[in-house]
PDB file of N, CA, C and O in Angstrom:
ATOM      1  N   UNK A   1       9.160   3.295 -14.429  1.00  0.00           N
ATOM      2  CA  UNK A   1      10.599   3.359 -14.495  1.00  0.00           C
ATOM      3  C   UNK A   1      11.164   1.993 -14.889  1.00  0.00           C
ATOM      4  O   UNK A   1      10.632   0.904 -14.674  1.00  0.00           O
ATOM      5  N   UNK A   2      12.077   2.178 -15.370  1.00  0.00           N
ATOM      6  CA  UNK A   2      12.660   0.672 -15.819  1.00  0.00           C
ATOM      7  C   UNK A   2      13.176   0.107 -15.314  1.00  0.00           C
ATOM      8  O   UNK A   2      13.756   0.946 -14.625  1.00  0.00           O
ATOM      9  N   UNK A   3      13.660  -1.107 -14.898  1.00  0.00           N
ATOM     10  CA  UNK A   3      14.345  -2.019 -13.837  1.00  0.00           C
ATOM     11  C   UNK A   3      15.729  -1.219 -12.895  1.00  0.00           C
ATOM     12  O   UNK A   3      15.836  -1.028 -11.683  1.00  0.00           O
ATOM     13  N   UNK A   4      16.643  -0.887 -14.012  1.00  0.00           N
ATOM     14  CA  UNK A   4      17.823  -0.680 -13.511  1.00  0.00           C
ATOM     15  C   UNK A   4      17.656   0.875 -13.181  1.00  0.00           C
ATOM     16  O   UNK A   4      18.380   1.450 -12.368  1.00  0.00           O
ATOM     17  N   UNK A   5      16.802   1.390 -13.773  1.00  0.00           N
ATOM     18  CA  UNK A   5      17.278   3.065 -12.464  1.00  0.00           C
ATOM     19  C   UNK A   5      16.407   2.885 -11.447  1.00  0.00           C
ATOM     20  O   UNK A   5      16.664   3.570 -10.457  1.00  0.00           O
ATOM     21  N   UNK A   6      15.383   2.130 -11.365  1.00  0.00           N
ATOM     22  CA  UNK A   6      14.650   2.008  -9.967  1.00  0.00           C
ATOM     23  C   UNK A   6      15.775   1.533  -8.920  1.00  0.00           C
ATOM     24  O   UNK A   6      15.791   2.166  -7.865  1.00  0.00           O
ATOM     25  N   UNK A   7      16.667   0.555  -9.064  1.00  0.00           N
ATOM     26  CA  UNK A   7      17.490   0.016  -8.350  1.00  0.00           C
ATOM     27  C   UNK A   7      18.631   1.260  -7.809  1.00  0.00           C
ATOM     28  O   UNK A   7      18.973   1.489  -6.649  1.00  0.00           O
ATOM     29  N   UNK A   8      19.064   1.942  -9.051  1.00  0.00           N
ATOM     30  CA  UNK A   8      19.747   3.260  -8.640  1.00  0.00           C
ATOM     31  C   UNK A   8      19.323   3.997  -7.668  1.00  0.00           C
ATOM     32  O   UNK A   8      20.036   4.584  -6.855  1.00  0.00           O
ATOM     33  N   UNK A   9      17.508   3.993  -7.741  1.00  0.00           N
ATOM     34  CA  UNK A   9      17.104   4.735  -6.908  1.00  0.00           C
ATOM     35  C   UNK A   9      16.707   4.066  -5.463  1.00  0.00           C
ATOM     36  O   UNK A   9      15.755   4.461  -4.791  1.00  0.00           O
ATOM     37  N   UNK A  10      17.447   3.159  -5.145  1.00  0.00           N
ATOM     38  CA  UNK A  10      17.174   2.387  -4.115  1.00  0.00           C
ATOM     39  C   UNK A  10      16.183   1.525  -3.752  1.00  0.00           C
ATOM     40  O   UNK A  10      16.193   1.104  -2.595  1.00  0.00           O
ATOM     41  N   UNK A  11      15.138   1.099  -4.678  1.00  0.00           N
ATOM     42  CA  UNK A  11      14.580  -0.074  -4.592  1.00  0.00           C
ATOM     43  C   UNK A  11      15.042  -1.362  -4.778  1.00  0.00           C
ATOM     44  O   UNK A  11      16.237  -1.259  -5.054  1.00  0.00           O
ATOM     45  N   UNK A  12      14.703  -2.542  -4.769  1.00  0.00           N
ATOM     46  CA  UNK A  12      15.060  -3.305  -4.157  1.00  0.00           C
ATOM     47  C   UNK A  12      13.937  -4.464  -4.791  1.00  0.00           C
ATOM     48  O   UNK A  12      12.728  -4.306  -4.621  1.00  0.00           O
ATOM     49  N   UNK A  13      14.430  -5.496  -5.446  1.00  0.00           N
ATOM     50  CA  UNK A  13      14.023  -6.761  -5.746  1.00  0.00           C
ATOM     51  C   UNK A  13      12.653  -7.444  -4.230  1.00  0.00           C
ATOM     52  O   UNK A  13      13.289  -7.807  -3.240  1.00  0.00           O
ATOM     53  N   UNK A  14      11.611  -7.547  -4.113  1.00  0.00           N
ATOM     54  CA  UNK A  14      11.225  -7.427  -2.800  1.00  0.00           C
ATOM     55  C   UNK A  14      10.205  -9.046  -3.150  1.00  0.00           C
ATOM     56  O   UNK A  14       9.594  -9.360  -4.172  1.00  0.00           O
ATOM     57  N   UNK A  15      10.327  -9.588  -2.198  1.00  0.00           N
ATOM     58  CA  UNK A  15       9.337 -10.833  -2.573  1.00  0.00           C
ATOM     59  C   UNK A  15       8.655 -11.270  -1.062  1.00  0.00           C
ATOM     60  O   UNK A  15       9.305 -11.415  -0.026  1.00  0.00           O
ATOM     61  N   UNK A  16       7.324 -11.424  -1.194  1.00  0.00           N
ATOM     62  CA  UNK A  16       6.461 -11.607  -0.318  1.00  0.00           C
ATOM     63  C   UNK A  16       5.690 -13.133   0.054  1.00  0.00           C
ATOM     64  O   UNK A  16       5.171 -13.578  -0.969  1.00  0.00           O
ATOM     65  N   UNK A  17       5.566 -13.687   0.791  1.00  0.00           N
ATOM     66  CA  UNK A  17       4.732 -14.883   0.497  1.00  0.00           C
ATOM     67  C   UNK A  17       3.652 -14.561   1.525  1.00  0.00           C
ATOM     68  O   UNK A  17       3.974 -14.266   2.676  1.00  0.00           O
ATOM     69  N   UNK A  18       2.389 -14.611   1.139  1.00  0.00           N
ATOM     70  CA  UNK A  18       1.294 -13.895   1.497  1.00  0.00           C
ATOM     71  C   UNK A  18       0.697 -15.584   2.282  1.00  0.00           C
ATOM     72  O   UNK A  18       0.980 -16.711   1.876  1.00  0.00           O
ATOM     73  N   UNK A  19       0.139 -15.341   3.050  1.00  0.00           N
ATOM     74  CA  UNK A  19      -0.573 -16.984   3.344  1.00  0.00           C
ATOM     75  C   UNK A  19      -1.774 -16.022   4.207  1.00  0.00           C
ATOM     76  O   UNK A  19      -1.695 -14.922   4.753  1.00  0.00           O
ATOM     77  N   UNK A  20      -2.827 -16.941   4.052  1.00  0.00           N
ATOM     78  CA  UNK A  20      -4.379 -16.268   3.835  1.00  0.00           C
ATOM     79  C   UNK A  20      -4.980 -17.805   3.910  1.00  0.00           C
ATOM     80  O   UNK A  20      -4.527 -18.876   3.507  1.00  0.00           O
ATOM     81  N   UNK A  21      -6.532 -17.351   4.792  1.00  0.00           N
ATOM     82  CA  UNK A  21      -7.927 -18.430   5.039  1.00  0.00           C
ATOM     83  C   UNK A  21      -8.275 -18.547   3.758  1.00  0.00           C
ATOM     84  O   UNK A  21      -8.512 -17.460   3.230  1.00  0.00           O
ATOM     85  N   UNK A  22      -8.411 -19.641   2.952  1.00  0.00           N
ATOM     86  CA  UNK A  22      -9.550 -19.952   2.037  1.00  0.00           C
ATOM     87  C   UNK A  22     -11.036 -19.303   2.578  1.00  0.00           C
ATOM     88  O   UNK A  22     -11.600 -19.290   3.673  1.00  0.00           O
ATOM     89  N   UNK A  23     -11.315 -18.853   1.428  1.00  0.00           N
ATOM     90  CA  UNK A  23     -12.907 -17.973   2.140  1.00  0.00           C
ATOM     91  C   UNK A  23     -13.848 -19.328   2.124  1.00  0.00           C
ATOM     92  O   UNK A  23     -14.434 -19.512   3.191  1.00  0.00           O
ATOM     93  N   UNK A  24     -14.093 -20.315   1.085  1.00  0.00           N
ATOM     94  CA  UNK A  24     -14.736 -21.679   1.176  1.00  0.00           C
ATOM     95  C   UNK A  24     -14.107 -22.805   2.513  1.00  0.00           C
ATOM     96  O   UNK A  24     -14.717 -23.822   2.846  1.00  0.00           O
ATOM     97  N   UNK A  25     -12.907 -22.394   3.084  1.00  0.00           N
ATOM     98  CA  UNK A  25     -12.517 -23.393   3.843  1.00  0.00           C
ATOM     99  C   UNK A  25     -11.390 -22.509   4.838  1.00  0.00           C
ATOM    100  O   UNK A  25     -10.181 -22.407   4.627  1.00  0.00           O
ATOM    101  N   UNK A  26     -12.105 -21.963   5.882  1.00  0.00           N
ATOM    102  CA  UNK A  26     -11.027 -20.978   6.613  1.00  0.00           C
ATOM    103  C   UNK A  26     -10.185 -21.517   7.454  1.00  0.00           C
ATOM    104  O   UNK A  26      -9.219 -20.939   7.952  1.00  0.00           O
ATOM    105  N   UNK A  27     -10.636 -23.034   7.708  1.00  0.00           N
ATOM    106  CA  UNK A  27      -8.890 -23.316   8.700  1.00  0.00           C
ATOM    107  C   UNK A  27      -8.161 -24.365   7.506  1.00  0.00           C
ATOM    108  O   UNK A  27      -7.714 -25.500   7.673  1.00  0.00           O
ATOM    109  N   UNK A  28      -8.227 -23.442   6.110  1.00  0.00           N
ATOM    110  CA  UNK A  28      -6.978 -24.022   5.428  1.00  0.00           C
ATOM    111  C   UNK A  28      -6.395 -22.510   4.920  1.00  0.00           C
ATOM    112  O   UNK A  28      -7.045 -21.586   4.432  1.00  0.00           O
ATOM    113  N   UNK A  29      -5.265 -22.569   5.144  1.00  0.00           N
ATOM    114  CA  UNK A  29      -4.307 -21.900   4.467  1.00  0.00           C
ATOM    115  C   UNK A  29      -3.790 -22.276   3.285  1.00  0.00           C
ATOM    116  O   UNK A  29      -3.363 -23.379   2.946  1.00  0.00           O
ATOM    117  N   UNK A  30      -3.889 -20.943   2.491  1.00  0.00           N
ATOM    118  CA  UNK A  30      -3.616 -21.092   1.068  1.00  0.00           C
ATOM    119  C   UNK A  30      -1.762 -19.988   0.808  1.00  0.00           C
ATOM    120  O   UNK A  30      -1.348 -19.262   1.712  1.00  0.00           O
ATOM    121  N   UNK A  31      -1.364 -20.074   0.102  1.00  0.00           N
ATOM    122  CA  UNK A  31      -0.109 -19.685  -0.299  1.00  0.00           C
ATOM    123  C   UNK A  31       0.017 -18.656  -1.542  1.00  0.00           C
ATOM    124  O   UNK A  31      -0.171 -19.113  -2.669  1.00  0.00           O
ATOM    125  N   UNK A  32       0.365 -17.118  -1.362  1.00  0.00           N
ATOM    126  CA  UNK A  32       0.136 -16.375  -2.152  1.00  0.00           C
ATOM    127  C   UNK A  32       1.495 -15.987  -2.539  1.00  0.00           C
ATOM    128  O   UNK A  32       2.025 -15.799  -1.444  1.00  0.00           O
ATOM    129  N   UNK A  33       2.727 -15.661  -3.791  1.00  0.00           N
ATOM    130  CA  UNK A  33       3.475 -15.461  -3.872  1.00  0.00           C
ATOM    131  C   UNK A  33       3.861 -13.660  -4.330  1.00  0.00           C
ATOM    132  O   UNK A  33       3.876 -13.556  -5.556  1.00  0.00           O
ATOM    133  N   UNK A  34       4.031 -12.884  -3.917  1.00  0.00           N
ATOM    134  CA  UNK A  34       4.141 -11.486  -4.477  1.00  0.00           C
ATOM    135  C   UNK A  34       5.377 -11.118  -4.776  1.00  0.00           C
ATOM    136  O   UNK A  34       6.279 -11.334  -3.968  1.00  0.00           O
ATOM    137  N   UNK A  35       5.614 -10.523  -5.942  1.00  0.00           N
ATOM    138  CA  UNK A  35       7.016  -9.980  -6.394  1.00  0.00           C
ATOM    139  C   UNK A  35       7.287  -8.800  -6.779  1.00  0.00           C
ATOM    140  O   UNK A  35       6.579  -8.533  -7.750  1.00  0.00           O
ATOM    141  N   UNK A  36       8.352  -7.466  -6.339  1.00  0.00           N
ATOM    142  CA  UNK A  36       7.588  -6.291  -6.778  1.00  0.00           C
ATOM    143  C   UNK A  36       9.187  -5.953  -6.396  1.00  0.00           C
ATOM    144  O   UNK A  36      10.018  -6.493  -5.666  1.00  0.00           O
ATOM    145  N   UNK A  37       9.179  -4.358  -7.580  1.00  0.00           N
ATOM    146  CA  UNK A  37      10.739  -3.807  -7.300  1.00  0.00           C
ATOM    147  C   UNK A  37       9.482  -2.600  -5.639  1.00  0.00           C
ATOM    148  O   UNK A  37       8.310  -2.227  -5.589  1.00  0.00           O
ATOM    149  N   UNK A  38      10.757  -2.474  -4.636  1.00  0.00           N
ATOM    150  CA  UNK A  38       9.896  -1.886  -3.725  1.00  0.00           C
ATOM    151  C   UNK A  38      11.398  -1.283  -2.326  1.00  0.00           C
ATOM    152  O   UNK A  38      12.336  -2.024  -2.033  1.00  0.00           O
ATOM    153  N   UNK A  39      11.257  -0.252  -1.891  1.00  0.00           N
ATOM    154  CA  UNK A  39      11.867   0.274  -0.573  1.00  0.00           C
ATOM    155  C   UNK A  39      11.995  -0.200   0.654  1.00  0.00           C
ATOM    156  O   UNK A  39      11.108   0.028   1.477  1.00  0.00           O
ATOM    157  N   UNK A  40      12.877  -0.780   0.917  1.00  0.00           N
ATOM    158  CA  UNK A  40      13.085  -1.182   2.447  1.00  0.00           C
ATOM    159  C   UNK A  40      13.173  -0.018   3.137  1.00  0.00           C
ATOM    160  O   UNK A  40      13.253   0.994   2.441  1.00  0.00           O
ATOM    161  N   UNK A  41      13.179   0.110   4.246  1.00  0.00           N
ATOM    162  CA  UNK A  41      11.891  -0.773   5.450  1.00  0.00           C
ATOM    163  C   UNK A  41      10.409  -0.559   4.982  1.00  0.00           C
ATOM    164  O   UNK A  41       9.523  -1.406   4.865  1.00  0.00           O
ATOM    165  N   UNK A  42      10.378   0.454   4.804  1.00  0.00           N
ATOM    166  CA  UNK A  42       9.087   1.322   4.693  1.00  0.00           C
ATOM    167  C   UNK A  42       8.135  -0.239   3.561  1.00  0.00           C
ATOM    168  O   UNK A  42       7.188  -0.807   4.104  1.00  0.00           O
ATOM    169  N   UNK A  43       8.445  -0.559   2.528  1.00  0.00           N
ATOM    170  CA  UNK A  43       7.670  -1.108   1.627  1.00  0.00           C
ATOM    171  C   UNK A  43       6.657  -0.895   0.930  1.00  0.00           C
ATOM    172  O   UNK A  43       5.844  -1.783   0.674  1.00  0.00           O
ATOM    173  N   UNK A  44       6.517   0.748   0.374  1.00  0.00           N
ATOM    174  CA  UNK A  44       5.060   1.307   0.218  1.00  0.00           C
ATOM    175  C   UNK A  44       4.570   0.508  -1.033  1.00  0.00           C
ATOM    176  O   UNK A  44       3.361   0.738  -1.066  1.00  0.00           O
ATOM    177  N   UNK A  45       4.911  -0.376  -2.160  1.00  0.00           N
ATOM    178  CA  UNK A  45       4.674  -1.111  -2.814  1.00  0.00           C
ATOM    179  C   UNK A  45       3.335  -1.981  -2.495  1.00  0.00           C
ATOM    180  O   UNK A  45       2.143  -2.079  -2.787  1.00  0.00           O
ATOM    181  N   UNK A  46       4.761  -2.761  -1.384  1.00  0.00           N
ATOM    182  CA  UNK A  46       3.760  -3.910  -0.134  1.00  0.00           C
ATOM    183  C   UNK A  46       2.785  -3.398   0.467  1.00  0.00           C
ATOM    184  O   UNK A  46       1.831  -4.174   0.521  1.00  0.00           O
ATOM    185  N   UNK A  47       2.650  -2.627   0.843  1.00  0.00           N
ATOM    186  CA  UNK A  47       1.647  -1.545   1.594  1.00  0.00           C
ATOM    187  C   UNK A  47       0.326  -1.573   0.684  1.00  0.00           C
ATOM    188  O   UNK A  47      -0.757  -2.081   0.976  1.00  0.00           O
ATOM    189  N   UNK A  48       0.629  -1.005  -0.309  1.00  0.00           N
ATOM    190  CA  UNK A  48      -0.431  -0.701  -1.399  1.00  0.00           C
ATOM    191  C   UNK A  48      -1.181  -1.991  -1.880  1.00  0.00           C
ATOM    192  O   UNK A  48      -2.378  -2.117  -2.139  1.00  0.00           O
ATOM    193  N   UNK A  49      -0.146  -2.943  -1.935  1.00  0.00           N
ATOM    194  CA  UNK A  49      -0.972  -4.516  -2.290  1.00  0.00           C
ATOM    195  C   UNK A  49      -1.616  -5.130  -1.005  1.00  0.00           C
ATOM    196  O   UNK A  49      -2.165  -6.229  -1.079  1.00  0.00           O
ATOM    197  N   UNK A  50      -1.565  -4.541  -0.005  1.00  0.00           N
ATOM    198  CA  UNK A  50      -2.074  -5.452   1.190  1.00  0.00           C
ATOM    199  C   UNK A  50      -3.168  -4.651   1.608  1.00  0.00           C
ATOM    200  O   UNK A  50      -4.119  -5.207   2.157  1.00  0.00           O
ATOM    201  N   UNK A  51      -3.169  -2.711   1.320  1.00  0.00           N
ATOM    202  CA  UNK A  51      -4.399  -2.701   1.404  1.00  0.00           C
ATOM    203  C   UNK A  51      -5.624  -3.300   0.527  1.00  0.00           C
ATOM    204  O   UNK A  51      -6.749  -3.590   0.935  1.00  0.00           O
ATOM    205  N   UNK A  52      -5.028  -3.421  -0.981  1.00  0.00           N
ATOM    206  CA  UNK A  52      -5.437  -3.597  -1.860  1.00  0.00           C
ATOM    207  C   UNK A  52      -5.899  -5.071  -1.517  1.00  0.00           C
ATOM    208  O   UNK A  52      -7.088  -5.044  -1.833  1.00  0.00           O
ATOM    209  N   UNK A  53      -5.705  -5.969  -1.185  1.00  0.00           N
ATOM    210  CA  UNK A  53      -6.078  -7.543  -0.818  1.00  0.00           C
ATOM    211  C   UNK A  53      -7.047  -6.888   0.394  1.00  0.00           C
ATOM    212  O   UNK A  53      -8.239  -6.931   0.090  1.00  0.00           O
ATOM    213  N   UNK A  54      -6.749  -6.257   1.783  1.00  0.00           N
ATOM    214  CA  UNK A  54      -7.906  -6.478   2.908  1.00  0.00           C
ATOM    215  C   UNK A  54      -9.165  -5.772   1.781  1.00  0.00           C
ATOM    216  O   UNK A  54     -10.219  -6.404   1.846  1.00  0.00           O
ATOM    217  N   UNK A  55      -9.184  -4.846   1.009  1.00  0.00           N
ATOM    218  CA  UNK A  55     -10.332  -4.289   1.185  1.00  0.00           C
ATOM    219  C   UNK A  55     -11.417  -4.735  -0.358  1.00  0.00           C
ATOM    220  O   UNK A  55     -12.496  -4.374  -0.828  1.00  0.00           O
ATOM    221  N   UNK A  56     -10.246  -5.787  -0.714  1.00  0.00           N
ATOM    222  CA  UNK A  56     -10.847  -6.482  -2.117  1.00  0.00           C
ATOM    223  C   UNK A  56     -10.843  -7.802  -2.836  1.00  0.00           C
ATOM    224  O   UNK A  56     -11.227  -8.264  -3.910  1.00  0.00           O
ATOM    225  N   UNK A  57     -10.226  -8.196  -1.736  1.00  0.00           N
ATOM    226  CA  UNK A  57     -10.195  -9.995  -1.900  1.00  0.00           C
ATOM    227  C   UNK A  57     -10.530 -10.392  -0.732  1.00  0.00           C
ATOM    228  O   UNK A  57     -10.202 -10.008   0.390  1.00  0.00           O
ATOM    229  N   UNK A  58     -11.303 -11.302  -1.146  1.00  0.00           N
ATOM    230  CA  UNK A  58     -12.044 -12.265   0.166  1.00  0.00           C
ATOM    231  C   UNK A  58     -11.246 -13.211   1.048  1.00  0.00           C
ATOM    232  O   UNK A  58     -11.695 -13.658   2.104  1.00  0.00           O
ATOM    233  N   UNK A  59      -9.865 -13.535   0.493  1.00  0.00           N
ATOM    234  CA  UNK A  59      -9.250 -14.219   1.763  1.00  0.00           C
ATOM    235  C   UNK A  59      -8.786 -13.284   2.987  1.00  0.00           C
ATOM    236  O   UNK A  59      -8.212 -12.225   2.733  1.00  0.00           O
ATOM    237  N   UNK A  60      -8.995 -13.613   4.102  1.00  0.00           N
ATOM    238  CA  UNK A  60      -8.425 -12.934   5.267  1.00  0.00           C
ATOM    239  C   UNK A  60      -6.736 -13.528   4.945  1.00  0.00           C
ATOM    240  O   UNK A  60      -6.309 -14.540   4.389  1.00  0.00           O
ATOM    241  N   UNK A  61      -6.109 -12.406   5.564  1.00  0.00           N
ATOM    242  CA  UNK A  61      -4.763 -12.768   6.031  1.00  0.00           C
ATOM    243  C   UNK A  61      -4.759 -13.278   6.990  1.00  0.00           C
ATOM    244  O   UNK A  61      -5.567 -13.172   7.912  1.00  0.00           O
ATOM    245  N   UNK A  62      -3.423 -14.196   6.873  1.00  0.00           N
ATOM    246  CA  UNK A  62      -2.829 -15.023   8.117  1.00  0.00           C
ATOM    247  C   UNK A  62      -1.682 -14.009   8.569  1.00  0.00           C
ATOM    248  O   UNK A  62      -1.610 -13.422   9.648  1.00  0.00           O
ATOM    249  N   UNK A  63      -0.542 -13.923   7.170  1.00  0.00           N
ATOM    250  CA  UNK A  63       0.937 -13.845   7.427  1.00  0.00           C
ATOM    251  C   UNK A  63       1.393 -13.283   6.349  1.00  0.00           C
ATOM    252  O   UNK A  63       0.708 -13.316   5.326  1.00  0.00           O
ATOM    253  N   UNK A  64       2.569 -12.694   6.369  1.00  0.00           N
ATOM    254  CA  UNK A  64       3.273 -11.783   5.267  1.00  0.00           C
ATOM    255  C   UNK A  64       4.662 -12.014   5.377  1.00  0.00           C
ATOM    256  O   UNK A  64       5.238 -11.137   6.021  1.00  0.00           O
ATOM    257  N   UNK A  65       5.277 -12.797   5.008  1.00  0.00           N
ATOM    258  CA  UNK A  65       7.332 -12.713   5.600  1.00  0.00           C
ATOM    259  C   UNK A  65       7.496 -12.330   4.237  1.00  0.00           C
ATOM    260  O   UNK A  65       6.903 -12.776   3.255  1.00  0.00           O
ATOM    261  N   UNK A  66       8.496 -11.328   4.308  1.00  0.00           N
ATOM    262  CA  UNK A  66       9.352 -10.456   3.272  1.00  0.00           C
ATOM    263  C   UNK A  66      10.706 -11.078   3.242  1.00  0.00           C
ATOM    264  O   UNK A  66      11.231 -11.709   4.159  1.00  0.00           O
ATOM    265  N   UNK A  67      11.267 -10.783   1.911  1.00  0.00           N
ATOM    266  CA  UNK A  67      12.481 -10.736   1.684  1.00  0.00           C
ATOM    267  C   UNK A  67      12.943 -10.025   0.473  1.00  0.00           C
ATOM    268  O   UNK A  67      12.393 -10.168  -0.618  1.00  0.00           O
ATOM    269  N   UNK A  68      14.051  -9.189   0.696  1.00  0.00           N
ATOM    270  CA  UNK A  68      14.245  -8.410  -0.553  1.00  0.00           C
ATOM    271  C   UNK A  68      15.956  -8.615  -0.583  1.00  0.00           C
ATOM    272  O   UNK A  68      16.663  -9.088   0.306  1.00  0.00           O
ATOM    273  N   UNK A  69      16.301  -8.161  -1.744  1.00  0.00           N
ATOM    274  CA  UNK A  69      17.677  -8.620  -1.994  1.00  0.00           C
ATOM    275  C   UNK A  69      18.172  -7.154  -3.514  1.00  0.00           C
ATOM    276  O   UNK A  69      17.691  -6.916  -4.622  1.00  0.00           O
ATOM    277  N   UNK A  70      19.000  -6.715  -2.928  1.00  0.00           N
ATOM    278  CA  UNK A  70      19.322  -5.546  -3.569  1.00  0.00           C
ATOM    279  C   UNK A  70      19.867  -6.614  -4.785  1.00  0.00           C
ATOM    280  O   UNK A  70      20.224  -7.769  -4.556  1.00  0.00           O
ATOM    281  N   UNK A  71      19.850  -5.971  -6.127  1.00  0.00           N
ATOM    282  CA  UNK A  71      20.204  -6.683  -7.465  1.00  0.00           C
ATOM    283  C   UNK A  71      21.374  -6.319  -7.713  1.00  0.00           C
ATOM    284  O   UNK A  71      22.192  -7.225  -7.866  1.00  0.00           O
ATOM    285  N   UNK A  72      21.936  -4.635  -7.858  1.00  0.00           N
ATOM    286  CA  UNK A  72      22.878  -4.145  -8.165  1.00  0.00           C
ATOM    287  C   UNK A  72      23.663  -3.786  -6.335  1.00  0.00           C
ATOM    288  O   UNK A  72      23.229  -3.127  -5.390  1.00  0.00           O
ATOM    289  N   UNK A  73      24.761  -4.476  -6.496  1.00  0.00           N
ATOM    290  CA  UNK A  73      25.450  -3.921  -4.940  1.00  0.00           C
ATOM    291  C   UNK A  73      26.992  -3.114  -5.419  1.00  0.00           C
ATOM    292  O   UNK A  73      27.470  -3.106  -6.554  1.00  0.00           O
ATOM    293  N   UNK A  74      27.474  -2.568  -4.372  1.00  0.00           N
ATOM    294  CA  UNK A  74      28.399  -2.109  -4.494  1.00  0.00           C
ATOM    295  C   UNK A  74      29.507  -3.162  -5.029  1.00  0.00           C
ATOM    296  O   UNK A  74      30.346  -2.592  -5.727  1.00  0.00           O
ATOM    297  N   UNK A  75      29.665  -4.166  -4.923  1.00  0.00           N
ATOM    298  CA  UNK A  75      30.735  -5.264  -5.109  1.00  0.00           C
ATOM    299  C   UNK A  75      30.655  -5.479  -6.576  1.00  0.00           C
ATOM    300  O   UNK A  75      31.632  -5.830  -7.238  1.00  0.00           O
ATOM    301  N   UNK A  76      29.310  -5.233  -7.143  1.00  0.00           N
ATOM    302  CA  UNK A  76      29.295  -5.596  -8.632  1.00  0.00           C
ATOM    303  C   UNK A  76      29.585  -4.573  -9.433  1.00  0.00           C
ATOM    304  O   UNK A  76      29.599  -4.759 -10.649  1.00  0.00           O
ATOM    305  N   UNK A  77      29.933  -3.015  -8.757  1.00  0.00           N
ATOM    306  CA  UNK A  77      30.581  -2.048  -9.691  1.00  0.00           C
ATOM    307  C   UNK A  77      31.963  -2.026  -9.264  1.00  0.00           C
ATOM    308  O   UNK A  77      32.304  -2.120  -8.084  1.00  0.00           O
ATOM    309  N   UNK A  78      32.886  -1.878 -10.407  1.00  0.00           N
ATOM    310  CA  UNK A  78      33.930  -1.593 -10.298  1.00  0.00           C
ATOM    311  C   UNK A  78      34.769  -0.736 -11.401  1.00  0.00           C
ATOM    312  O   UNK A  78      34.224  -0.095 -12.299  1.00  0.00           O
ATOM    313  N   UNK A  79      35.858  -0.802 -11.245  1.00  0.00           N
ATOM    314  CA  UNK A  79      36.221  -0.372 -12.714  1.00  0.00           C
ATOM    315  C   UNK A  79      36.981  -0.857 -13.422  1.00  0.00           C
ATOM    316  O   UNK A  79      37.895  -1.608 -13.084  1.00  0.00           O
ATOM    317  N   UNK A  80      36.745  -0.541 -14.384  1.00  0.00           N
ATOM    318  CA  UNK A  80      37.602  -1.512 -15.747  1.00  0.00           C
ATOM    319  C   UNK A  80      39.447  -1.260 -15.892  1.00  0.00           C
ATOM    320  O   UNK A  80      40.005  -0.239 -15.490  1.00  0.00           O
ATOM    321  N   UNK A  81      39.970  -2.114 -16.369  1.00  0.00           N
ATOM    322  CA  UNK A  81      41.503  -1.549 -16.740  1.00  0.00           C
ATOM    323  C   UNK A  81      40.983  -1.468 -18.205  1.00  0.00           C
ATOM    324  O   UNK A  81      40.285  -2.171 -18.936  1.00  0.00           O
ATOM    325  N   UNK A  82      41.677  -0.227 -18.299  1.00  0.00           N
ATOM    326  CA  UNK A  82      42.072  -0.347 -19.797  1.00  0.00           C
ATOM    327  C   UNK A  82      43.489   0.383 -19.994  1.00  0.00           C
ATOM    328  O   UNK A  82      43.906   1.211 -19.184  1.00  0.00           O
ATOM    329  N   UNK A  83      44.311  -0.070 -21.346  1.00  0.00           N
ATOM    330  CA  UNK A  83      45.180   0.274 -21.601  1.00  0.00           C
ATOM    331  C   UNK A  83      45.742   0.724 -23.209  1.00  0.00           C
ATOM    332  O   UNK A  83      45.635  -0.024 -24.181  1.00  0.00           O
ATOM    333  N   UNK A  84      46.292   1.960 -23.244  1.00  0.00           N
ATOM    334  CA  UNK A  84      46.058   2.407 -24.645  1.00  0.00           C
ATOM    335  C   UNK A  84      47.608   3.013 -25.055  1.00  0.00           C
ATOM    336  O   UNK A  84      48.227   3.926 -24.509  1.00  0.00           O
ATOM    337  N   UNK A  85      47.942   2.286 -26.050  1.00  0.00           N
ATOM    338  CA  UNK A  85      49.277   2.585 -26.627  1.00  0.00           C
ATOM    339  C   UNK A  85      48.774   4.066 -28.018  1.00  0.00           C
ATOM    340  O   UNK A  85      47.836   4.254 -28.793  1.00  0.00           O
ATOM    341  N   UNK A  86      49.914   4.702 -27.690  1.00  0.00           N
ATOM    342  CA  UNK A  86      49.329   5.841 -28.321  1.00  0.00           C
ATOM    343  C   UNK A  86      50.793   5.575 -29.600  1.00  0.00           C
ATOM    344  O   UNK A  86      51.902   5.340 -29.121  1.00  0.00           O
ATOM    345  N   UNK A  87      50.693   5.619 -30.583  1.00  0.00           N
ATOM    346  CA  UNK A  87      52.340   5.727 -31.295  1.00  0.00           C
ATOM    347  C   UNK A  87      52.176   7.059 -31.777  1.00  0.00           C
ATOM    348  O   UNK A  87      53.095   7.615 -32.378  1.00  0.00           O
TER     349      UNK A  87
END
């Protein structure tokens, strides 16, 4: 789907910062950035990438903080004036 009807359909700009053990060095934390159009609360997007990391990338997780930020809000639709002289 393309950016702007996903948003129609209530997804949501969603950004993740993933932090995870180095598999060569496990008491360092490394910094993973994820970006994805995706559903609040639920996040099945996020969901799908985190099973997708436990069961196929070698860093263990630490931590996951979310933040999502709707793109299109109600404040940014409105309606137009227009005005039309008819002679």
């Amino acid at each position: 789907m393309a950016n702007l009807e996903l948003q129609l359909n209530n997804y949501r700009l969603t950004t993740a910062e993933i932090l995870y053990h180095m598999p060569d060095h496990p008491n360092l934390l490394q910094s993973f950035l994820w970006q994805q159009y995706d559903i609040s609360p639920k996040f099945p997007e996020l969901k799908k990438f985190i099973n997708f990391w436990i069961s196929d990338i070698e860093g263990k997780l630490h931590s996951v903080n979310v933040a999502g930020k709707s793109l299109i809000s109600e404040e940014d639709i409105g309606f137009g004036k227009f005005e039309l002289e008819i002679s």
